[in-house]
C-alpha positions in Angstrom: 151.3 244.7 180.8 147.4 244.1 179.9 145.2 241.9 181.6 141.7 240.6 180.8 139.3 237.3 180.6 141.6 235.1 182.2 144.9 236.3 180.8 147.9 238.4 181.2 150.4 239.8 178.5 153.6 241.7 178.2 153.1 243.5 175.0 156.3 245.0 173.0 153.7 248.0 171.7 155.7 249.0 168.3 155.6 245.2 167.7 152.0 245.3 168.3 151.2 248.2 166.2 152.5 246.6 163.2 151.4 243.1 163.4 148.7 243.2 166.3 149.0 242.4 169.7 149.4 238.6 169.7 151.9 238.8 167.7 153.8 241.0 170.0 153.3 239.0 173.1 156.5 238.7 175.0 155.0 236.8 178.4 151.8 235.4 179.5 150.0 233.8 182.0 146.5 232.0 182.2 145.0 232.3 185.6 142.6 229.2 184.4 145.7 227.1 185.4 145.3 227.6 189.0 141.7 226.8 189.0 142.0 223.9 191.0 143.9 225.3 193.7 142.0 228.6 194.2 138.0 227.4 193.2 136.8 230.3 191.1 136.2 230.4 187.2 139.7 232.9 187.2 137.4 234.9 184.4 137.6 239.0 184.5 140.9 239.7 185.5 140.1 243.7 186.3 144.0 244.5 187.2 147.3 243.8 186.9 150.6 245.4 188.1 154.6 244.1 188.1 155.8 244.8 191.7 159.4 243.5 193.3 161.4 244.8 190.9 158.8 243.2 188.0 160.4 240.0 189.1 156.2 239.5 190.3 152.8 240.2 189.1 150.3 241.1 190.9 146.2 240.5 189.8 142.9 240.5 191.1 139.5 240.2 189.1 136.0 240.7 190.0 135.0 236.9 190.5 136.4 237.3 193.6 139.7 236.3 193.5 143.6 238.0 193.5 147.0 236.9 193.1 151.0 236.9 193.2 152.9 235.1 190.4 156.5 234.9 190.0 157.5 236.3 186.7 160.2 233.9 185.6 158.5 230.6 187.0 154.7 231.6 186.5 154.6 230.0 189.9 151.7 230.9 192.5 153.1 232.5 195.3 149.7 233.6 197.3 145.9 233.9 196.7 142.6 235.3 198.2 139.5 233.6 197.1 138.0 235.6 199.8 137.9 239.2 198.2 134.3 239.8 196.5 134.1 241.9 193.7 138.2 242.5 193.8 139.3 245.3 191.5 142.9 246.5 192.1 145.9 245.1 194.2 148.9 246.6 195.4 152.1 245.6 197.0 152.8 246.8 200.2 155.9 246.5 202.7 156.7 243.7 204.9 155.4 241.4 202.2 151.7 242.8 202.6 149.0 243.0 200.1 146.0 245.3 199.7 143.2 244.5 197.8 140.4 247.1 196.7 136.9 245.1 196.6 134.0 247.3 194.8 130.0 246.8 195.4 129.5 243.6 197.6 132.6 244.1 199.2 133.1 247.2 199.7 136.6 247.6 201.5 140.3 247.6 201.4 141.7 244.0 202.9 145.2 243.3 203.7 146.9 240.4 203.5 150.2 238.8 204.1 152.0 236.7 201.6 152.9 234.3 204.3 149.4 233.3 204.8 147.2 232.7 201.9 143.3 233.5 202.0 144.0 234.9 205.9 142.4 239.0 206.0 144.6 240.3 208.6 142.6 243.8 208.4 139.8 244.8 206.3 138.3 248.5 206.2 135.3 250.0 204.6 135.4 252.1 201.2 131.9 252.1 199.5 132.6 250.5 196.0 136.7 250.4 196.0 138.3 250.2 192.7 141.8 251.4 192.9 144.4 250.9 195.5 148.2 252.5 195.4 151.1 252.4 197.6 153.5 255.5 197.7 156.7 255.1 198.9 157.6 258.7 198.7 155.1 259.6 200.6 154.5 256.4 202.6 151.0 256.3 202.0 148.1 253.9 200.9 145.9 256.0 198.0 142.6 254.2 197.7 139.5 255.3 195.7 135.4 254.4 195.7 132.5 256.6 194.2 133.8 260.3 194.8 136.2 259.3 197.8 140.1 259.5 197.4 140.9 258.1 201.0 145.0 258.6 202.1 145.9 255.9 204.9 148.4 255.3 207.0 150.3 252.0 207.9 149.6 251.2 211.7 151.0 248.7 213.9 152.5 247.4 210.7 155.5 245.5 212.1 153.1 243.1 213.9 150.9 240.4 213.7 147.7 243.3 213.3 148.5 245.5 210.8 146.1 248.0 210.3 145.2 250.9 207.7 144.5 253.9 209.4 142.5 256.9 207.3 144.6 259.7 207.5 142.3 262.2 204.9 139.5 261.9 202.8 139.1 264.3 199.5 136.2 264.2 197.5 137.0 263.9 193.3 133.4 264.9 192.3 134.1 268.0 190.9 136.4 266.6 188.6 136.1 262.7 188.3 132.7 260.6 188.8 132.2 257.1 189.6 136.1 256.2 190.2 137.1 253.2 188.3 141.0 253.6 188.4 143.8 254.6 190.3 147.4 254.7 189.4 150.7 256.4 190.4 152.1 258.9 187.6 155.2 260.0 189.8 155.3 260.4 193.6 154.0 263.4 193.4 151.4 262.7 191.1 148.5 260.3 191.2 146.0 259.9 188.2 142.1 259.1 188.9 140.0 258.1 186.3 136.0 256.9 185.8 133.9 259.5 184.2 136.1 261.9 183.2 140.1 261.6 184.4 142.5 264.0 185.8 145.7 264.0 188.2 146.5 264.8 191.9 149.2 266.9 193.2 149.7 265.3 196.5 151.5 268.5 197.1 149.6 270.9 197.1 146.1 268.6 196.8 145.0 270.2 193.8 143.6 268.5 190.6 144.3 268.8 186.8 141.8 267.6 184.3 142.8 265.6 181.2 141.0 267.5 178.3 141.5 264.5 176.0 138.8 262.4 178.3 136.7 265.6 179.0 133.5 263.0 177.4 134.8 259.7 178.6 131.9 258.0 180.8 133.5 254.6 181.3 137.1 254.9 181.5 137.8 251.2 183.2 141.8 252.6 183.1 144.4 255.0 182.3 147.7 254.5 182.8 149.8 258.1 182.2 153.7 258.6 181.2 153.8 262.5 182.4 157.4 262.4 180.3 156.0 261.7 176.8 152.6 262.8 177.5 151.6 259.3 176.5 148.6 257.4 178.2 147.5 253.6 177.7 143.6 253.2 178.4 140.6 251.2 178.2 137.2 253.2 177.5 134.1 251.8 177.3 132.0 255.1 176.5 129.8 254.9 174.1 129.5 251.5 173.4 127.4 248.1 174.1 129.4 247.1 177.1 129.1 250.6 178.7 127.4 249.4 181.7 130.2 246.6 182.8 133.2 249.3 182.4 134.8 247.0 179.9 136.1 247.3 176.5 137.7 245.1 173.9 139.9 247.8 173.0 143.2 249.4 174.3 
């Protein structure tokens, strides 16, 4: 599942690695179409994630805006316009939502399914980029600059849910300006900006990924720990360096 400009695909990669990507697209979705009903220009789509079972997909993009579409209907199930500089989403239980807004923002929000555009809670994380929900561990795993923050879910079977910030470990030994966040296994969690490694949530330690040891602008990485594969977006090295972004994946 790839996301960027105003779209989303599901890609079938060997199909795509014969005869290109779109040629290969199995499913998509053009946040333009909701234009109307959520006011933004729906450009810059900066993450995407299938949650429910994949029978929903969650987005968010830095024009301010995030999202919940039902797979099979393409259907608009619930929005923020109110979430500046958005940059990751997750799914969280009781029909919650937590959206990571970087520079501008500069906190985790929650929301509610139920209520559309309504921040129930909203804390601070200096330029937040990457938001993940473990249900192992029953955690919220949220990133910004050097800061992986670990909360807990407070009061979350009521009207005022709240995040509450359980530890704080600092990535700048091993990963600089955080840009991405994802969840390898539940013991595992991948971090990834300049530079990329993982995080045992065992035993807190991390393990750098030699094969980004030069990356400077790695926008995402998502990690099969089984195959050894990764998917990622890099903008190192090139024009676009300074906006994270990349035409390539």
């Amino acid at each position: 599942l790839f996301c960027g400009d105003s779209m989303i695909y599901l890609i079938d990669p060997a199909v795509a690695a014969k005869e290109g990507y779109k040629n290969a697209i199995i499913w998509q979705w053009d946040a333009k179409a909701e234009m109307a009903t959520i006011g933004k220009d729906m450009l810059r789509l900066d993450d995407c994630k299938p949650v429910d079972n994949k029978s929903k997909i969650l987005a968010s993009s830095s024009r301010g805006y995030a999202v919940l579409v039902d797979f099979s209907t393409k259907e608009l199930l619930w929005y923020s316009n109110n979430s500046v500089q958005a940059h990751s989403i997750e799914y969280l239980p009781n029909n919650r939502i937590a959206v990571a807004c970087s520079t501008g923002g500069d906190s985790v929000q929650i929301f509610d399914i139920n209520s559309p555009n309504k921040i129930l809670f909203s804390t601070t994380l200096l330029s937040a980029h990457g938001v993940v929900w473990n249900p192992a561990t029953e955690r919220l795993y949220a990133v910004g600059k050097t800061s992986l923050n670990i909360y807990q879910l407070t009061d979350w079977n009521t009207s005022s849910p709240k995040l509450t910030l359980e530890k704080t470990v600092n990535t700048k030994d091993y990963v600089t300006g955080l840009h991405d966040l994802t969840l390898v296994d539940e013991k595992t969690l991948l971090v990834a900006g300049k530079k990329a490694a993982l995080f045992n949530l065992e035993t807190n330690k991390f393990t750098k990924l030699p094969h980004f040891n030069s990356s400077t602008a790695l926008k995402s990485v998502n990690y099969n720990a089984e195959t050894g594969e990764c998917w990622y977006t890099d903008a190192t090295g090139t024009d676009r360096e300074l906006d994270w972004s990349s035409n390539d994946i």
